[in-house]
C-alpha positions in Angstrom: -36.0 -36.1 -61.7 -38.6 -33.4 -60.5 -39.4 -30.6 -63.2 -38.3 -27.0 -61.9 -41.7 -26.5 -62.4 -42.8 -29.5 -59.6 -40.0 -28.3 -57.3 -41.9 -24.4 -57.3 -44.9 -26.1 -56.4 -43.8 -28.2 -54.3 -42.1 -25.0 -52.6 -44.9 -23.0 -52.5 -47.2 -25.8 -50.7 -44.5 -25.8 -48.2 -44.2 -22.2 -47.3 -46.8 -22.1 -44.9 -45.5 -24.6 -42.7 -42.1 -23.2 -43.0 -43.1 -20.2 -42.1 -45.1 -21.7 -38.9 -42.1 -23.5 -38.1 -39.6 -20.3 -37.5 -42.5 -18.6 -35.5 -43.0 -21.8 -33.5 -39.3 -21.3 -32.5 -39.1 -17.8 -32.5 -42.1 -18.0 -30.1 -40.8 -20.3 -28.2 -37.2 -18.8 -27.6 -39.1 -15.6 -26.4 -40.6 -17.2 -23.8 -37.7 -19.1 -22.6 -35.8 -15.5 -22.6 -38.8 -13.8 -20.8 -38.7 -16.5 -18.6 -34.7 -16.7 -17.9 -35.2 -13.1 -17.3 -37.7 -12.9 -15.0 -36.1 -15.7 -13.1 -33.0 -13.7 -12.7 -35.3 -10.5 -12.2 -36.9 -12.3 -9.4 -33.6 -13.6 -7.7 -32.2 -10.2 -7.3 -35.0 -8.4 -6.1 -35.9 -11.5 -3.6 -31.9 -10.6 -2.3 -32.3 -7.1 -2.0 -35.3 -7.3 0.0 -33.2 -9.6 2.6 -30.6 -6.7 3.0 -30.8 -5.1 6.1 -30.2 -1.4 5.4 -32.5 -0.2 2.3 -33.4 2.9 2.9 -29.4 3.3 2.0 -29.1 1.3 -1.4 -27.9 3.1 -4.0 -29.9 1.2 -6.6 -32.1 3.8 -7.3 -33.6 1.9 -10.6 -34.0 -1.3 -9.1 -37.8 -2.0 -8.9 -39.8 -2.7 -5.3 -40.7 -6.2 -4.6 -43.1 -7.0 -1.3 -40.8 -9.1 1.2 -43.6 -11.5 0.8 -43.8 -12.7 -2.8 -42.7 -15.2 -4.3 -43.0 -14.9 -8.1 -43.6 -11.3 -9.8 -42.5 -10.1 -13.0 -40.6 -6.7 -12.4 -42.3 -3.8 -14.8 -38.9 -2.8 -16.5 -35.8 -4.9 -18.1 -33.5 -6.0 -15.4 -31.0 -5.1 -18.1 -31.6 -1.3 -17.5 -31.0 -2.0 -13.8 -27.9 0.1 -11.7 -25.0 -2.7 -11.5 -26.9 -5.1 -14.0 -25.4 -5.9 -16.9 -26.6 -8.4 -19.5 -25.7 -10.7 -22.9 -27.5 -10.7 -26.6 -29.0 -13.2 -24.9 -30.7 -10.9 -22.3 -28.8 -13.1 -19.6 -27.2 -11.5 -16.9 -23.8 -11.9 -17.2 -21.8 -9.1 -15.0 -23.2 -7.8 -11.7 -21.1 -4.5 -10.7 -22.5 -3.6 -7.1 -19.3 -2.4 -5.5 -19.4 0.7 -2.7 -23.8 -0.3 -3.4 -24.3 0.4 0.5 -25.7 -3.5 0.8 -25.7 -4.8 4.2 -27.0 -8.5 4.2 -25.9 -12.3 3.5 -24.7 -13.5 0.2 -26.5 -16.9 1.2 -29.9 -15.1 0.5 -28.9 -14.6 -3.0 -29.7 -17.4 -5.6 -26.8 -18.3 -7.5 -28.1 -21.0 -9.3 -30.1 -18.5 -11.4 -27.2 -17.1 -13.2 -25.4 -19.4 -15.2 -23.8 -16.8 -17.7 -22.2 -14.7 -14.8 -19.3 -13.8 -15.6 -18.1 -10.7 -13.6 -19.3 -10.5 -9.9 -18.2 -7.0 -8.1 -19.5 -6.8 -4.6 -16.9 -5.0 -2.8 -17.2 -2.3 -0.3 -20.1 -2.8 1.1 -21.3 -4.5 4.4 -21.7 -8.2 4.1 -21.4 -10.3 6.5 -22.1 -14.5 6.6 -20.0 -17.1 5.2 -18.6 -17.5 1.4 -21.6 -19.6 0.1 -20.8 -23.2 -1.8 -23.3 -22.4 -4.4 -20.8 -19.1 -6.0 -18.5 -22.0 -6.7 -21.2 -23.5 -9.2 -20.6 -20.5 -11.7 -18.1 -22.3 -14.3 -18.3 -19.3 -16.7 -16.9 -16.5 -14.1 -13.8 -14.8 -14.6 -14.0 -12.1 -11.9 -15.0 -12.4 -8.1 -14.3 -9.1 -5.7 -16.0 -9.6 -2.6 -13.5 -7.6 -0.5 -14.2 -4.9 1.9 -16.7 -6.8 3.7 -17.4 -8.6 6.5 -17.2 -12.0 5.9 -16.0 -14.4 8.0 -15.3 -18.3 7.8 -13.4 -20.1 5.2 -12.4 -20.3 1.8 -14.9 -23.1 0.2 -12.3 -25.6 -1.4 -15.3 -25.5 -4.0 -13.1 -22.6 -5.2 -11.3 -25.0 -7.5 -14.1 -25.6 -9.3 -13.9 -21.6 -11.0 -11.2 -22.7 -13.7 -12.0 -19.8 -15.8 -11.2 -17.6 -13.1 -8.6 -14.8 -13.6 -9.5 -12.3 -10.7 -10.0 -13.6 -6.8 -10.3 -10.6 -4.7 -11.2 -11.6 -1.1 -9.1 -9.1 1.3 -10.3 -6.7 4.0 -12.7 -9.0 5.3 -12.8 -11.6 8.4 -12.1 -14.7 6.7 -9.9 -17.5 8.9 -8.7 -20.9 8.2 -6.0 -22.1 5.3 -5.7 -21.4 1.6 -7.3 -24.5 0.4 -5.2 -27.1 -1.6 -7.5 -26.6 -4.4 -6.7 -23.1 -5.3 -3.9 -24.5 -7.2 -6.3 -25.7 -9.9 -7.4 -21.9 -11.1 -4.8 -22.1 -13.8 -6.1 -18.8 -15.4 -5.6 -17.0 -12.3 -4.2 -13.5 -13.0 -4.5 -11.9 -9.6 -5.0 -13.4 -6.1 -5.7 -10.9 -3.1 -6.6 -12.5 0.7 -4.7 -9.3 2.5 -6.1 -8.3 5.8 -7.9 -11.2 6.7 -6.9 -14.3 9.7 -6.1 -16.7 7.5 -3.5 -19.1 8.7 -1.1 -22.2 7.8 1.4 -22.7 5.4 0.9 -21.5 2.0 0.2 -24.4 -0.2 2.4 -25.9 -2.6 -0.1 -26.3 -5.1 -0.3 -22.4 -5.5 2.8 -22.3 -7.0 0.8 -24.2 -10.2 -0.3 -20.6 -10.8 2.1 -19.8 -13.4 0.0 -17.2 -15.0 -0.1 -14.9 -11.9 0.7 -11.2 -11.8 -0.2 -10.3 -8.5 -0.3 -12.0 -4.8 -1.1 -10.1 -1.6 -1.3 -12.0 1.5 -0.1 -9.8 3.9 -1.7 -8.5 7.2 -2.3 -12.5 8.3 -1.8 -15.2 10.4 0.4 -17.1 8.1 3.3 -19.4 9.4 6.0 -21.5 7.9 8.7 -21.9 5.5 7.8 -20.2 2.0 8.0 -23.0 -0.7 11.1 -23.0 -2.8 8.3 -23.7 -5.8 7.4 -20.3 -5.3 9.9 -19.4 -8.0 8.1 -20.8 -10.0 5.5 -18.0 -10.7 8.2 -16.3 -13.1 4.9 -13.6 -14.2 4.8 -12.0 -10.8 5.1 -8.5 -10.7 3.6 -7.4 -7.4 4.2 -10.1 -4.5 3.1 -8.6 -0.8 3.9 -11.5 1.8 4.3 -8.5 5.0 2.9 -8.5 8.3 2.4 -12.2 8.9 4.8 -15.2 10.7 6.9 -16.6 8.0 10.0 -18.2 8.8 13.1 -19.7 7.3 15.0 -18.0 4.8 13.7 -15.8 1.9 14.1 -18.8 -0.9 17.0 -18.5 -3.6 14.4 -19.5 -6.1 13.0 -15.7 -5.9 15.8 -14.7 -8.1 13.4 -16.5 -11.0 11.0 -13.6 -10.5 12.6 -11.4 -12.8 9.6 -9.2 -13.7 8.7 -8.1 -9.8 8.3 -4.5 -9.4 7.6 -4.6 -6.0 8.6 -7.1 -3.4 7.6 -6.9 0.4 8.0 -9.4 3.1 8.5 -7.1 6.1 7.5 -7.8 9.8 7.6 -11.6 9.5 9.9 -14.0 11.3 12.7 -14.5 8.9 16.1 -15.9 8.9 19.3 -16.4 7.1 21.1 -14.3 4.5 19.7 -12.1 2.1 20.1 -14.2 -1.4 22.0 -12.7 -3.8 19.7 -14.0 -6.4 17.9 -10.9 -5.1 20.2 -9.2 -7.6 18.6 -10.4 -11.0 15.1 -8.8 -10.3 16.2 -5.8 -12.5 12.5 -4.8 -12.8 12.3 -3.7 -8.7 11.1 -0.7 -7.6 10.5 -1.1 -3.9 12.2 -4.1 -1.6 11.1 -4.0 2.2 12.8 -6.6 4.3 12.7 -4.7 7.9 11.2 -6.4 11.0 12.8 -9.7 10.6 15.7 -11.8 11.6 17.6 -11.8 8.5 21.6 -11.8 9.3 25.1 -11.6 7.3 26.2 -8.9 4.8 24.3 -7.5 2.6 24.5 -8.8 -1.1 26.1 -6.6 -3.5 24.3 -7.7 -6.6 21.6 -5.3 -5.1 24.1 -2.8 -6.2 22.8 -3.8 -9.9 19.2 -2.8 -9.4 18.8 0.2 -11.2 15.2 0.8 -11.0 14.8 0.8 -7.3 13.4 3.6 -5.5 12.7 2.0 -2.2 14.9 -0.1 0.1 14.0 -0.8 3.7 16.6 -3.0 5.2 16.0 -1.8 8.9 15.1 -4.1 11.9 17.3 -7.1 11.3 20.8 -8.5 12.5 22.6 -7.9 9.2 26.4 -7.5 9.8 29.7 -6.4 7.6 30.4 -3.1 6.0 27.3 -1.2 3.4 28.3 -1.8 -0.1 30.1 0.5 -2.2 27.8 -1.1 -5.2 24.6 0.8 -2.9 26.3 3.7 -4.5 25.3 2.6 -8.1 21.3 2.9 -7.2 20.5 5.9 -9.4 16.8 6.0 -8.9 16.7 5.2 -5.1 15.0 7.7 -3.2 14.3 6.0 0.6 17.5 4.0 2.1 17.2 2.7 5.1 19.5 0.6 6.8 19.0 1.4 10.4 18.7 -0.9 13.5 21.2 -3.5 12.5 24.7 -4.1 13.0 26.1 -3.0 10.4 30.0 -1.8 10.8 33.0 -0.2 8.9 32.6 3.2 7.3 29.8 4.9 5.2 30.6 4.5 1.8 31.8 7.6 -0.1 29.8 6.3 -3.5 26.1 7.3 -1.5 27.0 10.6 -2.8 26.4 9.4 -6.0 22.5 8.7 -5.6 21.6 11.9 -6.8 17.6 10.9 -6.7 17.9 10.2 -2.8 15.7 12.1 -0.3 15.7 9.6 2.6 18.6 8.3 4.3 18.8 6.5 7.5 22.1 4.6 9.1 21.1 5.2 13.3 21.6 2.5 15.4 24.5 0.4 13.7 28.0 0.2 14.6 29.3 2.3 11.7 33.0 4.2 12.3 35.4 6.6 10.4 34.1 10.1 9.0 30.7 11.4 7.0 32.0 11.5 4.0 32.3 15.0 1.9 30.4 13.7 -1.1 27.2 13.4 0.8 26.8 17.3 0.1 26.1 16.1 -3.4 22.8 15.1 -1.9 20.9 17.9 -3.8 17.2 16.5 -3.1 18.1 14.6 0.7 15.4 15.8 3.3 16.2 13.1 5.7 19.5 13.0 7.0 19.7 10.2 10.3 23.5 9.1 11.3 22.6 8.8 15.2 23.2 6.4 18.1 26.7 5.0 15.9 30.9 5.4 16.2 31.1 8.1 13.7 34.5 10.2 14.3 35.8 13.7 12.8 33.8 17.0 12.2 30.9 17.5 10.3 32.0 17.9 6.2 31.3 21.4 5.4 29.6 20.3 2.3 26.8 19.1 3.9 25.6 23.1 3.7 24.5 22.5 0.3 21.8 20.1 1.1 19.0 22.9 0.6 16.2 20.2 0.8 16.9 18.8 4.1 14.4 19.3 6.5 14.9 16.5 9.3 18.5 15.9 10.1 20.1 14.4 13.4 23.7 13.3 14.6 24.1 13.0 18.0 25.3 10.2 20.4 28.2 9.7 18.2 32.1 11.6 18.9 31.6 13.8 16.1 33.5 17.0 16.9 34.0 20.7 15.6 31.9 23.2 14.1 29.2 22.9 11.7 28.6 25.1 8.9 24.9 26.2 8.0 23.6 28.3 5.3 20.4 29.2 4.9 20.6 31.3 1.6 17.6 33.7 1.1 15.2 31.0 2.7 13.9 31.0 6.1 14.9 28.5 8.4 12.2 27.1 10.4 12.0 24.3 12.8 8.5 23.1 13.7 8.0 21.0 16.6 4.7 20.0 17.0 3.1 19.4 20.7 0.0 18.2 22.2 1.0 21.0 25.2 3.5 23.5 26.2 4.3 25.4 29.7 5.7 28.4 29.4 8.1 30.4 32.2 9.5 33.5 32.8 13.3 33.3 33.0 14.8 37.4 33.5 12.9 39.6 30.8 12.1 36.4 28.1 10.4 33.7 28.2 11.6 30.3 27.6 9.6 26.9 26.4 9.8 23.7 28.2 8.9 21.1 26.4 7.6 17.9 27.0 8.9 15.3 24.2 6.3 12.4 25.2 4.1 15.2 23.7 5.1 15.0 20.2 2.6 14.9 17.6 5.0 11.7 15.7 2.5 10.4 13.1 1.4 14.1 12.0 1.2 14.4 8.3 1.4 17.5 7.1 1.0 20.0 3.6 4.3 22.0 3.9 2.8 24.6 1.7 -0.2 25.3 3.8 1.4 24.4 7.4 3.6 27.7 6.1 0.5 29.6 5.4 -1.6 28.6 8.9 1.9 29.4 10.7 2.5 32.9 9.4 -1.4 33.7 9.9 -1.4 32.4 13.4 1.6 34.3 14.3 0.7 37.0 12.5 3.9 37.4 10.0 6.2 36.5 13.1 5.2 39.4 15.2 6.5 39.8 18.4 3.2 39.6 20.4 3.3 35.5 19.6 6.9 35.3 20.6 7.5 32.8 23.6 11.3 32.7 24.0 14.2 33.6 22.4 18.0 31.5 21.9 20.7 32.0 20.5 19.6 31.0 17.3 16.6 32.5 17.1 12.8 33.6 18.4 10.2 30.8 19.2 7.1 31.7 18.5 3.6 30.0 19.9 1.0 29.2 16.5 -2.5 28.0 16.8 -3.7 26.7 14.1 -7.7 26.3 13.0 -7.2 22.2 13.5 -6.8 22.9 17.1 -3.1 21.7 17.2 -1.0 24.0 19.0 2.9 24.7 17.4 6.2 25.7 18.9 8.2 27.0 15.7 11.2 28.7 16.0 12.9 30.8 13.2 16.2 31.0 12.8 18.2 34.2 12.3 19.2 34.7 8.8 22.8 33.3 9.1 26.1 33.9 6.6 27.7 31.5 5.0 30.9 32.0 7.5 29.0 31.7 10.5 29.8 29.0 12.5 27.4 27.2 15.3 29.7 24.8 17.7 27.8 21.2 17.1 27.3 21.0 21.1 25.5 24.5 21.5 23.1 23.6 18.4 22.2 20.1 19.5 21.9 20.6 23.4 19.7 22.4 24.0 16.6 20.5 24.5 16.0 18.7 27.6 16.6 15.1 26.2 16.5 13.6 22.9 13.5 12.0 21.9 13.1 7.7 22.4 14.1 5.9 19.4 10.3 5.2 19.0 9.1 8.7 18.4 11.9 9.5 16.3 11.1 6.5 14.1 7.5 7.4 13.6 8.0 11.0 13.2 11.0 9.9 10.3 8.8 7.4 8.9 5.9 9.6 8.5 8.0 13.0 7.5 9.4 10.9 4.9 5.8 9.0 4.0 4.3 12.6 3.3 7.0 14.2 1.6 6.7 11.0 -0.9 2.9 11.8 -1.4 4.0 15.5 -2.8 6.5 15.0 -4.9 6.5 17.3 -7.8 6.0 14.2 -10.7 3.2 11.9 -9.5 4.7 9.4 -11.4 7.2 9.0 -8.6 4.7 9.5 -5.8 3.6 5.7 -3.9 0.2 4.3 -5.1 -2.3 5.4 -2.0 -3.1 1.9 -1.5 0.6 1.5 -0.4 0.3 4.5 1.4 -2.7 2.9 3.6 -1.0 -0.1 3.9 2.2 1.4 5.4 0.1 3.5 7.7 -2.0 1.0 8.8 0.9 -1.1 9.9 
């Protein structure tokens, strides 16, 4: 045995080549980080000066480097870089360039140099080129938004390769072909977005392997086909956007699985069958838009037992039978529309129970028998459309207590008798807005024609500053801007500072005994407008007044907003 004496010795002799040791390796790391870096340095800078449009980057720090060289080291830290965002390790591991003004290829960009990326946000901006193979060589990433571009081509099945993925963000770009088989092997997948693209085929079965899946949005395609009945198998869903492709078949039973969807929308597609009543168990729903298929039968009245819905767009298909007393038990709905089907039997007395709803549309069905009185009860209902049905009886004098409504229409139905209409200590105004107007003298007044092909439809509008343009246009309603008179009330001509020219006529202040026969107030206008313009102008009335509702909690997200519209 060594002596504690021999082992300090034997120490101390060592300590110098100990201590040469560490620096050897401390050395050395350095200069495989400085090299790393300046690798990565170089990669970027070589991209950037490929890009098109650089007088218009907003990278700001980024160094200059000459188009023509090929290796310089960049006088700052890459890590102090706009968008650049490194490890301990001095790695690059997140590059944040969204909304960056880049115009250019992603195929000038080397990959390969980054083998710690973990986070790659490219969106909004202006590339162009195809998805390149080599972004599929990055096993660590998690996150890949490359959408709001331009680029065009397919979906590398080297996708399958990112299995640490969670976020796939390719929509708003020009990408065509199929989802690639592979896809399904991104098992950490969280959200998967391909909208507005011209992507086609069948949706793949192995997608449904996804089980970890919050979001899909794959509308605004070219998709066709039956949806996979597997599709129930992604029981995490909780946004699922199929709209605005060519689906067909029937909406699979297995959807009732998805009980945690909040918002479900497969309009404008091709499909067919019943409505499944598994529908029913998705108590989580907030907004279900069917319209613009080919769906048939009755409704289901297990959608009676969604409680959270605010939205439900039925319109635009074949459905048949009588609308569901159980509608009645929808306490948060706030847009019903059930119009354009052929739906028969009488409107059900419990819709005056949805106390929340603003939005109501029945036209074009086959429904018979009386408006029910309990539909004054409607204390927040702006939109009121019952036309082009077999409705019988008089108006229900209740309906004078709807305060809120502000778009309301009943003809081509054999409705009879006087309506009531109160107008309390409010002004009553009806704006129609045109493109044009002709005027003509008829006797001492002057009378408006107008032409109903120029109706500005898809006008959205602030209510509270339309009111303020109107009354300084007209100048308080003064009789120098009036253009005709009725029986109702003075018409008055408003130009307002966007250049659009109104006709708005305010009524006279009426009692609560006056009555107005239902023929004199509806006729008088040369011809009611096509079912067209009427649906715009309901859809977008209805659309706006959503965006200003006094909670924003309750107001759509504006990325629904622009979807709707851009449909």
């Amino acid at each position: 045995m060594w002596s504690k004496q021999t082992m300090a010795t034997l120490t101390l002799e060592n300590l110098p080549s100990l201590v040469s040791l560490v620096l050897f390796f401390l050395l050395h790391f350095s200069l495989h980080v400085a090299s790393d870096s300046a690798e990565e340095a170089n990669a970027l800078l070589k991209w950037a000066a490929s890009l098109q449009n650089q007088e218009h980057f907003n990278l700001s720090s980024w160094p200059l480097l000459p188009t023509n060289a090929t290796n310089s080291k960049p006088k700052t830290s890459l890590c102090t870089w706009l968008g650049i965002y490194c490890n301990r390790g001095e790695r690059v591991f997140r590059l944040n360039l969204t909304n960056a003004g880049l115009k250019g290829m992603l195929h000038d960009l080397s990959f390969s140099s980054f083998p710690d990326l973990e986070f790659i946000d490219f969106s909004s901006n202006g590339l162009f080129g195809t998805i390149p193979l080599e972004i599929t060589q990055l096993s660590k990433l998690r996150y890949l938004d490359l959408s709001n571009n331009q680029l065009s081509g397919i979906i590398p099945s080297g996708i399958g390769l990112l299995t640490n993925l969670e976020t796939l963000h390719l929509g708003e770009n020009e990408l065509n072909g199929s989802i690639p088989e592979e896809i399904g092997q991104l098992s950490s997948l969280i959200e998967l977005f391909l909208y507005s693209n011209y992507l086609d085929g069948h949706i793949p079965v192995s997608l449904c392997n996804l089980t970890k899946m919050v979001a899909l949005r794959l509308y605004d395609n070219q998709f066709s086909g039956t949806i996979p009945l597997k599709m129930g198998d992604l029981a995490n869903l909780v946004e699922l956007f199929m709209d605005s492709n060519s689906f067909e078949g029937p909406i699979p039973f297995t959807f009732g699985n998805l009980t945690k969807l909040t918002y479900l929308f497969m309009y404008r597609n091709q499909l067919s069958g019943s409505i499944p009543p598994e529908i029913g168990n998705l108590k989580s729903l907030n907004w279900l838009s069917l319209f613009g298929n080919n769906l048939s039968g009755p409704i289901p009245r297990s959608l009676g037992g969604l409680s959270n819905l605010t939205l439900l767009h039925l319109y635009g298909n074949q459905l048949s039978g009588s609308i569901p007393e159980e509608l009645g038990n929808l306490t948060s709905i706030s847009d019903l529309e059930l119009r354009a089907n052929q739906l028969n039997g009488s409107i059900p007395s419990s819709l005056g129970n949805l106390s929340k709803l603003q939005w109501l549309n029945l036209r074009a069905n086959q429904l018979t028998g009386s408006i029910p009185a309990s539909m004054g009860n409607l204390s927040e209902l702006q939109l009121l459309i019952l036309r082009s049905n077999q409705l019988s009886g008089s108006i229900p004098a209740s309906l004078s207590n709807l305060k809120t409504l502000k778009f309301l229409t009943f003809y081509d139905n054999h409705l009879t008798g006087p309506i009531s209409l109160v107008t309390g200590a409010l002004l009553c105004m009806l704006v129609v807005l045109l493109f044009r107007f002709q005027a003509r003298k008829r006797g001492s007044k002057r009378e408006v024609e107008m032409n109903s092909e120029g109706l500005l439809a898809t006008s959205i509008f602030d209510g509270k500053t339309l009111y303020k343009e109107i009354i300084q246009a007209t100048r308080n309603f003064h009789d120098m801007h009036c253009i005709g008179e009725g029986g109702f009330g003075k018409v008055y001509k408003a130009e307002l500072p966007s250049g659009n020219t109104l006709a708005v006529k305010k009524f006279h202040s009426l009692n609560q005994d006056t009555e107005v026969e239902m023929k004199n107030m509806l006729d008088q206008r040369l011809s009611p407008p096509t079912h067209e313009v009427e649906d715009k102008l309901a859809f977008t009335v209805t659309l706006a007044f959503s965006c200003i509702r006094m909670n924003p909690q309750s107001r759509p997200a504006m990325q629904f907003v622009s979807q709707l519209l851009s449909n």
